[in-house]
C-alpha positions, -999 to 999 in steps of 0.1 A, spaced: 0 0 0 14 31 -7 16 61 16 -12 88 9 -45 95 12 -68 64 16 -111 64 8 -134 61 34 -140 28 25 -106 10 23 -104 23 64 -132 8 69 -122 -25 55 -87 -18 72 -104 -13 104 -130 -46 103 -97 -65 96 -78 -57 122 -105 -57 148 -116 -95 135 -79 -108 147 -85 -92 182 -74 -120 210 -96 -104 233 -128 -117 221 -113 -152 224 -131 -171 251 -103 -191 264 -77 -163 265 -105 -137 280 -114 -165 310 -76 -174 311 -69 -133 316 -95 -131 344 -87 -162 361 -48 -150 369 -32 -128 396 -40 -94 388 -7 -80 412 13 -109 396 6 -125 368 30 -148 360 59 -161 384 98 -163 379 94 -196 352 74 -173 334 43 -196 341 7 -181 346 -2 -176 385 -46 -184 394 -61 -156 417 -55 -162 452 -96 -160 456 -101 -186 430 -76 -210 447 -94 -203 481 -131 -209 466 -114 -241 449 -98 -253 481 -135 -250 500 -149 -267 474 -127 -296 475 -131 -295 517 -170 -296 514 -171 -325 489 -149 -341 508 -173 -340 537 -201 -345 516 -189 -380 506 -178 -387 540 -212 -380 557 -227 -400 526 -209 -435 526 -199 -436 557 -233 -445 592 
């Protein structure tokens, strides 16, 4: 493309192509994005850190199934 004045149209065009390659509107990368450390998001290996909250949530989880199976097959 040479440098100059461009039509309305060709911007357009421009514009809807480099929106369409946006990573942000992929849904693995946006749920990825949200489910890291916002203060650090990656640690010395260079390796993706979870959210402190989401580790916590996970860890009750795990602790209430755990009691739910032990209350269950266990009289």
């Amino acid at each position: 493309m040479s440098l100059g004045y461009i039509t309305e149209g060709e911007m357009r065009k421009l514009l809807c192509d480099a929106y369409a390659r946006d990573p942000e509107k992929s849904l693995v990368a946006n749920i990825s994005r949200n489910a890291g450390d916002p203060a650090m998001p990656r640690d010395a290996n260079n390796r993706p850190r979870i959210h402190p909250l989401w580790l916590t949530l996970g860890l009750v989880a795990l602790v209430v199934i755990g009691v739910f199976f032990y209350f269950s097959f266990t009289q």
